[in-house]
VEXBAVO-428346 format. One line per field, with one value per residue (C-alpha): residue number from 1; residue in three letters; x, y, z. Coordinates in steps of 0.5 Angstrom, whole numbers, plus 500, padded with zeros to 3 digits. Layout:
N
nr: (NUM:...)
rest: (ALA:...)
xx: (X:...)
yy: (Y:...)
zz: (Z:...)
//
This chain:
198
nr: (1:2:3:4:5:6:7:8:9:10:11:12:13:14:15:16:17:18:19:20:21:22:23:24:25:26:27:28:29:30:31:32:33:34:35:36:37:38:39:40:41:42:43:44:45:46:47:48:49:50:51:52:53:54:55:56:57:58:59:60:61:62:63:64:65:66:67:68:69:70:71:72:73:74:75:76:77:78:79:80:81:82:83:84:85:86:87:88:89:90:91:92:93:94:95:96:97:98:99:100:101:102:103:104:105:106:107:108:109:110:111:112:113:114:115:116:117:118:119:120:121:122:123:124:125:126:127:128:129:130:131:132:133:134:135:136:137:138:139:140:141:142:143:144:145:146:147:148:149:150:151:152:153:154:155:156:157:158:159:160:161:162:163:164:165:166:167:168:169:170:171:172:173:174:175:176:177:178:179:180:181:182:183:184:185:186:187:188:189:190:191:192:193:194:195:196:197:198)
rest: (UNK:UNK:UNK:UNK:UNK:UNK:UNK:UNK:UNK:UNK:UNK:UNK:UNK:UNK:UNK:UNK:UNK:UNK:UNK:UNK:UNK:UNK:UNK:UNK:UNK:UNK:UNK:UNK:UNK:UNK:UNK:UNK:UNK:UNK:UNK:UNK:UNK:UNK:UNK:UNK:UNK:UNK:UNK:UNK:UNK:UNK:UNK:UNK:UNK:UNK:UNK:UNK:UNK:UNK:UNK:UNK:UNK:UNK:UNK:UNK:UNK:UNK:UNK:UNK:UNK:UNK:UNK:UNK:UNK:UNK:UNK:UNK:UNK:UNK:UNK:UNK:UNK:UNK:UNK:UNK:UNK:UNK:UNK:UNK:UNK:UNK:UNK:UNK:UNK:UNK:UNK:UNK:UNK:UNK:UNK:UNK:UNK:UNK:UNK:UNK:UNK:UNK:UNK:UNK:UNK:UNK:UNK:UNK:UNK:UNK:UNK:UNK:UNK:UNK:UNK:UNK:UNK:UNK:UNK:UNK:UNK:UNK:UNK:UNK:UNK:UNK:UNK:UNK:UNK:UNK:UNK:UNK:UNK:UNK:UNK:UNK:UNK:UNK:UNK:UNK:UNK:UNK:UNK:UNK:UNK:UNK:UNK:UNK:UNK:UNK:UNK:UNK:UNK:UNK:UNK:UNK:UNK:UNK:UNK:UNK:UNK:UNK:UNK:UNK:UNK:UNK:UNK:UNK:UNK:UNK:UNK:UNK:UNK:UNK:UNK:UNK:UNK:UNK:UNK:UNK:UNK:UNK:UNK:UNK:UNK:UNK:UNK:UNK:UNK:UNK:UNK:UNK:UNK:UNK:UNK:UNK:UNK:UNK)
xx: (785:784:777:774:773:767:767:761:761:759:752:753:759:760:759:765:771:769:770:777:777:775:779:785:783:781:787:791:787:783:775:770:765:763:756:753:750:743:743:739:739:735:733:737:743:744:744:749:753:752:754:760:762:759:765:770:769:768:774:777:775:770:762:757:751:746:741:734:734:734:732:737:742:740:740:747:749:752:752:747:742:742:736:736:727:725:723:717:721:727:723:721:727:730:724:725:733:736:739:741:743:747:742:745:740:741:742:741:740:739:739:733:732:739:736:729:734:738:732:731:736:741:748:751:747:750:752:753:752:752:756:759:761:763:758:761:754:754:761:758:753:758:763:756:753:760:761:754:752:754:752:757:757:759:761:760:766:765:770:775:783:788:787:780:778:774:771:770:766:768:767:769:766:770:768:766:774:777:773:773:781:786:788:783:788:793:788:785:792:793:787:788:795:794:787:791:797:792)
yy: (608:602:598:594:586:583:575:571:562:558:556:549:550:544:544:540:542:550:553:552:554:560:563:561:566:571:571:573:580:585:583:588:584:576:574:567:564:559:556:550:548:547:553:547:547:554:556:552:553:561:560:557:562:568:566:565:572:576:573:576:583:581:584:578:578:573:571:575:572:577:573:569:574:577:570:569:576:578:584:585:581:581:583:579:580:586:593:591:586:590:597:591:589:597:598:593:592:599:602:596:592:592:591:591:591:585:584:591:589:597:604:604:599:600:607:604:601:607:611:606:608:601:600:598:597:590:589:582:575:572:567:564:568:575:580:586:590:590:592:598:600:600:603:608:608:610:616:618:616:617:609:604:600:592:590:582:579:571:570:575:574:578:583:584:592:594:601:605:600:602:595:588:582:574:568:563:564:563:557:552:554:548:552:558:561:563:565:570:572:573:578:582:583:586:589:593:595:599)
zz: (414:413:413:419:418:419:419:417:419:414:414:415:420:424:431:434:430:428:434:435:427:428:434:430:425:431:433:426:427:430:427:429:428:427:425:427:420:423:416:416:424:429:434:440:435:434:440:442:438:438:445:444:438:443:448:443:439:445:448:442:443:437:437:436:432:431:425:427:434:438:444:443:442:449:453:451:451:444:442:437:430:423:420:414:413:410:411:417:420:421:423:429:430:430:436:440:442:440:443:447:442:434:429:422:416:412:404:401:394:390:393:394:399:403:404:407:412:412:415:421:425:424:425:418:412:409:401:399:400:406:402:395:389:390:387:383:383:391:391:387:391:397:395:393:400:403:399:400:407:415:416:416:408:410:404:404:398:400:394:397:395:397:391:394:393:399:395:401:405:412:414:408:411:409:409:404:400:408:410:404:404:406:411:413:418:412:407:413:414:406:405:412:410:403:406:411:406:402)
//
């Protein structure tokens, strides 16, 4: 069976023009699920884009995540959040929106960390960086948790190509290698394309 897809923006995602970027991608395959990336906005700028992505992705059949703003999240109706803090802030978020809401426990950077997420009742337990370079070390400990564990492993490969190995991961996570490509469509397409061959 093949894995699932997961689409991070990019942090500096231009509020005007990236819109229609990302509903073209959407439109090249099925994504399970898309995460809203805050990087350096204000609370004002990434609500409004958030709520432009919401529609978009929700359009498309995609669940939408934001970055740690559960209220946020629940006044533009998206699905769920994305805990990047540590283990007391997740166990809140964990209390507070589930069962209501998806809550993916961010960054798990050793076993011991993604099994401390993984007792707390989350959605998925996230490898990898957001974005920049692929990490050979978060796609071992993917490919480690998929074998072991009942919680979705999303394997975040921001450099991903059309040769990228999801290990087992029920879900791979593109972006940085779509977005800063010439035509994000096609590269989308390229790595959808041989991730489903597999």
């Amino acid at each position: 069976m093949a894995c699932q897809l997961y689409l991070i923006t990019p942090a500096a995602a231009d509020p005007q023009s990236f819109p229609a970027t990302l509903q073209s991608v959407l439109e090249i395959a099925d994504f399970s699920a898309l995460l809203v990336r805050r990087g350096a906005l204000d609370d004002a700028a990434y609500a409004s884009l958030a709520a432009k992505l919401v529609t978009i992705a929700q359009t498309a059949g995609c669940a939408v995540l934001l970055e740690d703003d559960a209220a946020l999240a629940k006044r533009l109706g998206a699905d769920g959040i994305h805990v990047t803090g540590d283990a007391k802030a997740l166990k809140a978020a964990v209390a507070a929106n589930k069962p209501a809401m998806i809550v993916g426990a961010g960054h798990a950077p050793s076993r011991h960390d993604a099994m401390t997420a993984g007792e707390m009742d989350v959605d998925y337990v996230f490898f990898g960086p957001l974005d920049g370079a692929s990490d050979a070390s978060a796609a071992d400990l993917a490919e480690w948790w998929a074998a072991t564990f009942e919680i979705p492993a999303v394997l975040s490969d921001p450099g991903a190509t059309p040769q990228t190995d999801p290990r087992g991961a029920e879900f791979v996570a593109l972006s940085s290698s779509v977005w800063s490509a010439d035509n994000p469509v096609a590269a989308a397409s390229a790595i959808v394309t041989a991730l489903n061959a597999r």
